[in-house]
N, C-alpha and C positions, 0 to 999 in steps of 0.2 A: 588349505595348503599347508607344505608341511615345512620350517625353516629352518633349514640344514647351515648353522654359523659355524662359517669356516676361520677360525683363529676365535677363540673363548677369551680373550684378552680384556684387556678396559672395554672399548667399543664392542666387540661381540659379546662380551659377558653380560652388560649392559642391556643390550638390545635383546639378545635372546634369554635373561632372565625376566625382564617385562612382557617380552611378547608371551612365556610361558603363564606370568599370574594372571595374564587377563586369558587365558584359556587357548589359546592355541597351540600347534604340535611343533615342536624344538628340538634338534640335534647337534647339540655341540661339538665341536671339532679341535681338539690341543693334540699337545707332546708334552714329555715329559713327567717331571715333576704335577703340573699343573693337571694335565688328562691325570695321573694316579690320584690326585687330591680330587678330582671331580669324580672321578670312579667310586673312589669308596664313602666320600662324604657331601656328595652335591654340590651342587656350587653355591655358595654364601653370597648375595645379592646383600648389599650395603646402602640402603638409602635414608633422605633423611624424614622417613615415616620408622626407620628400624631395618635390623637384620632378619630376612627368611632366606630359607634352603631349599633350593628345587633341585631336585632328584631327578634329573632329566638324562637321557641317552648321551655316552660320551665317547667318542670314537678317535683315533690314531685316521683314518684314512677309509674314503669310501670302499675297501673292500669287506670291511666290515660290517656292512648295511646290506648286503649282496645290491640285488638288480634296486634301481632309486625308483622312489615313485614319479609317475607322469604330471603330479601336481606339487613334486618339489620346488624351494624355491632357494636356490644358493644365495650366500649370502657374504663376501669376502670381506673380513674385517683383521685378516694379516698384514703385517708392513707392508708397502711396494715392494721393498727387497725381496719379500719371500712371494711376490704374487704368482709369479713365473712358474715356479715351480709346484706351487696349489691350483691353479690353473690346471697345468699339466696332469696330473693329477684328477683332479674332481672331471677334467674334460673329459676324460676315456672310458667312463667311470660308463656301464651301461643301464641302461632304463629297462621297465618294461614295459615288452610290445614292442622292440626293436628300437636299436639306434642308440647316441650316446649322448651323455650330457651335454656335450659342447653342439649340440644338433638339436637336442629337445626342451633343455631346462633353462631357463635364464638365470642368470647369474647377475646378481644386485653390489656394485663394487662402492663400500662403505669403507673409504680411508682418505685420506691426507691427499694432497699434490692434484696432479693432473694424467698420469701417466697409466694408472690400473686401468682404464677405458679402452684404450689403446690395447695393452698389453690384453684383455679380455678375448675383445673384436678379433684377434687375431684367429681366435682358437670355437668362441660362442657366437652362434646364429644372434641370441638373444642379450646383448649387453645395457643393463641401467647404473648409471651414476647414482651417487648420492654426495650431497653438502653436509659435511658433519660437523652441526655444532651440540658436543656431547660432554662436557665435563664427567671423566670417569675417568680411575684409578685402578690399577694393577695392583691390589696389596701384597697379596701371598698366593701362592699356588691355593684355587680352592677359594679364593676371594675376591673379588671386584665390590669398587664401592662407587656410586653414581649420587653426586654429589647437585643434581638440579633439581628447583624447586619451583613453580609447582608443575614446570614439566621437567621431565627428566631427559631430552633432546629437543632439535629441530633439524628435522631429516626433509632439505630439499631434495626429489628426487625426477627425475626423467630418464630418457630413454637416450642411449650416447649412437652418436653421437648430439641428436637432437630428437625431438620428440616426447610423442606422449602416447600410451595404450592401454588397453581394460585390463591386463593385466600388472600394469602399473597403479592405477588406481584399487586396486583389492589391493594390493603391497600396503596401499598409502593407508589406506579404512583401518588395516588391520593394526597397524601399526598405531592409529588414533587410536586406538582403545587398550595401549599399553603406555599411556602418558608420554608421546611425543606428540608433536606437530608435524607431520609432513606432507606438507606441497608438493604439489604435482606439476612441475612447471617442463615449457618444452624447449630452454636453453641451459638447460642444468651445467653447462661448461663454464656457463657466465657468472654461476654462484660459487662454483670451483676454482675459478679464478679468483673470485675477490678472497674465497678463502686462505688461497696459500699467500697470499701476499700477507695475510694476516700469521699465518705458520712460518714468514720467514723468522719469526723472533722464536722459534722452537732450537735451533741453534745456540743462539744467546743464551737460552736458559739453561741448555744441557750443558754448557761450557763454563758459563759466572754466574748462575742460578737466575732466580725470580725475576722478573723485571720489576724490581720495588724501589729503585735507585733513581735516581734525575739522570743520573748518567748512562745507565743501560736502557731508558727507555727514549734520551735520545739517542742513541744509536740506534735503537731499531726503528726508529723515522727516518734516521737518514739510508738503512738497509731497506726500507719502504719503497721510499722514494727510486730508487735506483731498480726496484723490482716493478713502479709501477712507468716508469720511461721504458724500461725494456719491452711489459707487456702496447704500453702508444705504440713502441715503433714496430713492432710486430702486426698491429691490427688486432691485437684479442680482444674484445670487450670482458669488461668484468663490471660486474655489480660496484655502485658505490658506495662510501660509508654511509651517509645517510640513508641508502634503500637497506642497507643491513640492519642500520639499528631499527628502522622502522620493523622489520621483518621480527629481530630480535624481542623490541619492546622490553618490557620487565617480564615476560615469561618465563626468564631461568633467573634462576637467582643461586647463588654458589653459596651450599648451606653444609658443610664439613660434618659428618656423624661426629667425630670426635673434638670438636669444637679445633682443631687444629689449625695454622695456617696453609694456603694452597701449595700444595706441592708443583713441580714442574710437570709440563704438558708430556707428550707424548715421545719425544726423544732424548728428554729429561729421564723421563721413566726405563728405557734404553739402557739408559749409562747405567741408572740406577741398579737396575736387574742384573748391571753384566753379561749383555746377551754380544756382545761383539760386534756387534753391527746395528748401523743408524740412519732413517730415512731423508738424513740430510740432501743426498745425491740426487732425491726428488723435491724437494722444495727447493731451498737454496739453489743445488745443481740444477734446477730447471728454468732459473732466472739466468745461472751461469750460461747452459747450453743455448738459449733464445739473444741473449747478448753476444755472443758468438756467432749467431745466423746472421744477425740484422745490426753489427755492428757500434753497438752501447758497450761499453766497458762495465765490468761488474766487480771492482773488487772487494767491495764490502761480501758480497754473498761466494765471490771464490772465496776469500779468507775463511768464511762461517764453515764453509762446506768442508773444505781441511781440516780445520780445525777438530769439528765435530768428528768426521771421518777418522782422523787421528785418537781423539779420547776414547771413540770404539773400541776403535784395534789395538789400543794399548789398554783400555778397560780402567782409565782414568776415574777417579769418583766425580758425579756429575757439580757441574758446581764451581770447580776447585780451583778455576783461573780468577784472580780478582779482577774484578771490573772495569780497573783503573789499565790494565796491563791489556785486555781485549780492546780498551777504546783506543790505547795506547799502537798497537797491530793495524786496528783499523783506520789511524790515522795515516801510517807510514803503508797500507797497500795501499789509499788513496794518492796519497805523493808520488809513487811509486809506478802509478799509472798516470798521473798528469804529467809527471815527466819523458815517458816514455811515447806517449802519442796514446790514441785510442784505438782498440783492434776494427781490422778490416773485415766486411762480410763473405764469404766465399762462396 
């Protein structure tokens, strides 16, 4: 199979520069800056064995590939924000021996939240989730640094919305033999779940940085908690911490090439870049939007969700709210809602 990663980012960079050293066929997919740094100089894969450069195929958009192969295998590792319209896109996209991507190829949706499955289904016969736990970094156009030791992910994976197939497990094999772990499990929504309740603290860190504080990291217990009443009163099941960490184990271990400290996660990384836009609307906003259906109040994750949304669009440096002054917000949305009653469901 051949795997066509659509956003070259941290997690695509990532994943398609491993699957390329262990020998299989990879097509990268950017813009900008990042597609010309991969064009003329490959993409620099950063791990902690050292830096190599794979020279791999790098394209703006499949019509640069003409007709896709029948044993493609998409792979979307763009924001949620931008899924819609990479979807759109790679869907129409035609094969050969008739027909279109969104008809013949599966499409493997590798990112954050809950929502790319959905957004997939709408448009591909064939949609798989994945649980991504992947410590990796955006450095520079032309760089990703994948910072886990001695695997470098664990990619739970299945079929959305539930399920398992033989084309699933080839994904999953091949994928073993570029140092991840990926299970093949047939409720992959329920490892999706536990993980964004674990991403609501990606807000926090894009807004008052790391959670290294006593006081940012209760906060994000109490923005936990309030994401994981919303998911009881809805019915979701999700994974619990202790089946995580078992799952987890000591398999990654966070080993920085430049012996530096961690930087922020994935909408840390956002602000960082100045790209103007941030996938808080799908984690945070998606505790927001389920507390809204079924009646829980959310204001720690409306506040986050603002807030974040705000640093985007204003292109704040990440970071740059002190601690003291977010717990300080988050005290008074919570006041702010017990006084006012709890919303109703409609």
């Amino acid at each position: 199979m051949r795997y066509i990663i659509i956003g070259a980012g941290a997690v695509g960079g990532a994943v398609g520069g491993r699957l390329a050293e262990a020998g299989h066929e990879v097509v990268l997919v950017a813009r900008g800056a990042h597609l010309t740094a991969l064009r003329a100089g490959g993409l620099r894969l950063v791990t902690p064995e050292g830096p190599r450069v794979h020279r791999l195929p790098a394209v703006a958009g499949p019509a640069e590939l003409g007709e896709l192969r029948p044993d493609d295998v998409l792979v979307l590792t763009v924001k949620t924000q931008d899924g819609e319209a990479a979807l759109g896109d790679w869907g129409a996209a035609p094969v050969a021996g008739g027909g279109s991507a969104a008809e013949r190829l599966p499409v493997v949706c590798a990112q954050n939240g809950v929502e790319s499955g959905r957004l997939a289904l709408r448009r591909f016969r064939r949609v798989y989730g994945v649980c991504v736990w992947l410590p990796a970094t955006f450095v520079e156009p032309g760089t990703v640094a994948a910072a886990g030791t001695p695997l470098t992910g664990i990619l739970h994976l299945g079929r959305y919305p539930d399920g398992t197939d033989d084309t699933l497990r080839r994904i999953a094999a091949d994928l073993e033999t570029a140092h991840f772990e990926a299970p093949v499990v047939p409720d992959v929504a329920r490892w999706q779940y536990a993980k964004l309740l674990g991403n609501l603290a990606n807000a926090i860190e894009a807004v008052s940085g790391v959670l290294t504080s006593e006081a940012g990291r209760e906060l994000f217990t109490r923005v936990r908690a309030e994401g994981t009443a919303v998911l009881d009163a809805a019915g979701i099941a999700y994974a619990g911490e202790e089946e995580q960490a078992a799952a987890r184990g000591d398999k990654i271990t966070f080993k920085p090439f430049d012996g530096s400290p961690r930087r922020g996660g994935s909408s840390w990384q956002s602000l960082d870049r100045g790209t103007g836009t941030i996938e808080a609307d799908y984690l945070n906003g998606e505790i927001a939007l389920l507390g809204r259906l079924h009646g829980v109040p959310t204001p720690l994750n409306d506040l986050l969700q603002r807030l974040a949304n705000t640093f985007a669009r204003e292109r704040r440096p990440a970071g740059s709210m002190p601690v003291t002054e977010l717990v300080r917000r988050a005290d008074e949305a919570v006041a702010s809602v017990t006084e006012g009653g709890a919303p109703r469901p409609r």
